[in-house]
C-alpha positions as CSV (number, residue, x, y, z in Angstrom):
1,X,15.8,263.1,103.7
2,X,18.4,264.2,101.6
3,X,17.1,264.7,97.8
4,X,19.5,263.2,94.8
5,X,19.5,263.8,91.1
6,X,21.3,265.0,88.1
7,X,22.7,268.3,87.5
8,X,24.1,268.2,84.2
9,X,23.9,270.6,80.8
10,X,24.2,268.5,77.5
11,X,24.9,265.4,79.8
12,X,28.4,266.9,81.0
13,X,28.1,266.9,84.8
14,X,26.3,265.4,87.6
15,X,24.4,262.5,86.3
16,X,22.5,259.2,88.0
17,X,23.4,256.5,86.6
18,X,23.4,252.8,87.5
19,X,20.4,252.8,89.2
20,X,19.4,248.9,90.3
21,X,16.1,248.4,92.2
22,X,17.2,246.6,95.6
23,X,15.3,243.7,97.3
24,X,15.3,245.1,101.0
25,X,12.2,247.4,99.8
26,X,8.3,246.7,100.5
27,X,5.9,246.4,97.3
28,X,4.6,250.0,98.4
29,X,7.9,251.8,98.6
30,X,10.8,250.0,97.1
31,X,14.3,250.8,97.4
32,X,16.5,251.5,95.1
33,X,20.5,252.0,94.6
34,X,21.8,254.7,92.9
35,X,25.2,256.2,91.8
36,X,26.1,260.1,91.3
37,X,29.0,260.0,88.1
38,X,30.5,263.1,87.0
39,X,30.1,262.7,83.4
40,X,31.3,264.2,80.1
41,X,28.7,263.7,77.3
42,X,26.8,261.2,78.7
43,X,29.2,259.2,79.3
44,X,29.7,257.9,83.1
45,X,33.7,258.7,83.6
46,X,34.3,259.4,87.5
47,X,32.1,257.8,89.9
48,X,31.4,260.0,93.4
49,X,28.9,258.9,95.8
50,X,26.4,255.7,96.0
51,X,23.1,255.5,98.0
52,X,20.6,253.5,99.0
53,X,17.4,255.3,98.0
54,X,13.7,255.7,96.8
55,X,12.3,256.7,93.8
56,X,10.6,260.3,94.5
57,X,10.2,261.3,90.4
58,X,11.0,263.7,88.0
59,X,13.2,266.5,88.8
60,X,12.4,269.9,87.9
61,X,15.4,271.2,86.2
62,X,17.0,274.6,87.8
63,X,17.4,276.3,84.3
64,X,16.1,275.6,80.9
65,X,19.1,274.5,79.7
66,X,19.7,271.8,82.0
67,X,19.1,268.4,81.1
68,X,15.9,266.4,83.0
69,X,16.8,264.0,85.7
70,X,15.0,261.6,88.3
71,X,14.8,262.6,91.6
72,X,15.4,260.5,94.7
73,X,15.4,260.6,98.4
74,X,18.3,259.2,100.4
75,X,17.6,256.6,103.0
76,X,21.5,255.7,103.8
77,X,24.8,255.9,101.7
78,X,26.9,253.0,100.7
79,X,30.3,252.4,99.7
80,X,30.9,252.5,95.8
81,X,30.9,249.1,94.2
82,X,34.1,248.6,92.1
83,X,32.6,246.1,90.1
84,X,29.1,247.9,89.6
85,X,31.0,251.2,88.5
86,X,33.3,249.2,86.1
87,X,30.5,247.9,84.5
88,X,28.3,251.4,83.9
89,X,31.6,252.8,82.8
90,X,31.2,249.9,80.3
91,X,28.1,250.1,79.0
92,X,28.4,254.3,79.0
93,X,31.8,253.5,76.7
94,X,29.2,250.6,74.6
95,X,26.5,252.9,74.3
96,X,29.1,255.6,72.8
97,X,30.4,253.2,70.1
98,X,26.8,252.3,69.4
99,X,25.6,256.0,68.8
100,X,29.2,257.2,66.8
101,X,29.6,253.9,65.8
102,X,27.3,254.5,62.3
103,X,28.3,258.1,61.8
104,X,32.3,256.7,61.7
105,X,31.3,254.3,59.6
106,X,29.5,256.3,56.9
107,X,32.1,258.9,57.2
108,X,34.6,255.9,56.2
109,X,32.5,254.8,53.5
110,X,31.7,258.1,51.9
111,X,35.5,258.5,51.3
112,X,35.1,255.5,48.5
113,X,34.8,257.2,44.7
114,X,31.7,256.5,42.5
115,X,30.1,258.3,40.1
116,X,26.6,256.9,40.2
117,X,24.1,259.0,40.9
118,X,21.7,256.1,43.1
119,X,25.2,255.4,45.2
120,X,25.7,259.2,46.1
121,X,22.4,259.5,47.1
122,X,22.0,256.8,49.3
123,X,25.8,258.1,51.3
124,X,24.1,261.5,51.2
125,X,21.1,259.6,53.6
126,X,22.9,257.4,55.5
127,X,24.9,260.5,56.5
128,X,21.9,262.1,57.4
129,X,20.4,259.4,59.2
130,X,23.9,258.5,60.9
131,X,24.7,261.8,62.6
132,X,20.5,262.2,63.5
133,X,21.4,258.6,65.2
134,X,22.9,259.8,68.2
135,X,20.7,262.1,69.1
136,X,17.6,259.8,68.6
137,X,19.6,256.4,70.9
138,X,19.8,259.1,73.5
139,X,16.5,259.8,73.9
140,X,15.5,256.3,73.7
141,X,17.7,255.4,76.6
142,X,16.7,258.4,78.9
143,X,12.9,257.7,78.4
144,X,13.5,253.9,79.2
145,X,15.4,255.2,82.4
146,X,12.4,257.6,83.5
147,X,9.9,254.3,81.8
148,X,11.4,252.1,84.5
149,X,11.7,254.4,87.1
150,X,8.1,255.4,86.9
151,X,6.9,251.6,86.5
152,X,8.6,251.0,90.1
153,X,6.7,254.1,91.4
154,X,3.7,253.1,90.0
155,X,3.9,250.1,92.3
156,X,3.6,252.0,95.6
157,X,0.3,253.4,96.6
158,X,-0.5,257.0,96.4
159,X,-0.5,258.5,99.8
160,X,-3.4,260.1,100.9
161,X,-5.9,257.8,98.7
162,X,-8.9,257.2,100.8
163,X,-9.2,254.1,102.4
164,X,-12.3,251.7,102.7
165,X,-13.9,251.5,106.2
């Protein structure tokens, strides 16, 4: 079984992304479709290869710098979906505009003149707070990924668990 999962460095790279549990799979090993993007920070631009697949964990990045990924095993591959790529392309450009969306904003906003003391220092922290934003959504969406994925595996039953006679 051929093994699949992210290769990227500050999410530029090889990613997995639109990952969709599939209904063909039994309660102890479901079955999973998932799509190998080349991506440039984060965002899903070029869409290479789709599989059908299940969910084997947690990869163990190859270098520290590396950015974590799931891991899955291959069971066949499939054709890419035009539809199903459009849309993770969509909601890769969404979550973009939702993580730089604030920091823009500010930025605009900060350019407005004032004197007062209380309105300078509340642009000072919602600068602060905008440009830690990003980095804060992104984490929050990568641990709901690896949430979900791990709530599917925990559905299967460990192998090698003793049975009752």
């Amino acid at each position: 079984m051929q093994t699949i999962q992210g290769y990227s460095v500050a999410g530029t790279g090889l990613v997995l992304r639109g990952i969709r549990r599939r209904d063909d799979g039994t309660p102890e090993q479901p079955s999973f479709e998932v799509t190998r993007w080349l991506a440039l920070f984060f965002v899903p631009l070029i869409p290479l290869r789709r599989w059908k697949a299940v969910y084997l964990g947690e990869a163990v990045p190859r270098d520290m710098n590396m950015d974590r990924s799931l891991q899955f095993g291959a069971v066949e591959r499939l054709p890419i979906n035009p539809l199903l790529a459009l849309k993770t392309f969509g909601v890769g450009i969404l979550a973009l505009a939702v993580a730089f969306g604030p920091l823009y904003l500010c930025l605009r906003w900060i350019d407005i003149d004032t004197n007062d003391d209380l309105v300078v220092l509340f642009k000072l922290i919602c600068l602060i707070l905008s440009i830690f934003w990003p980095l804060i959504f992104m984490l929050w969406c990568y641990n709901s990924q690896r949430h979900r994925a791990e709530a599917q595996d925990a559905l299967r039953p460990q192998s090698g668990a003793a049975h009752p006679a």
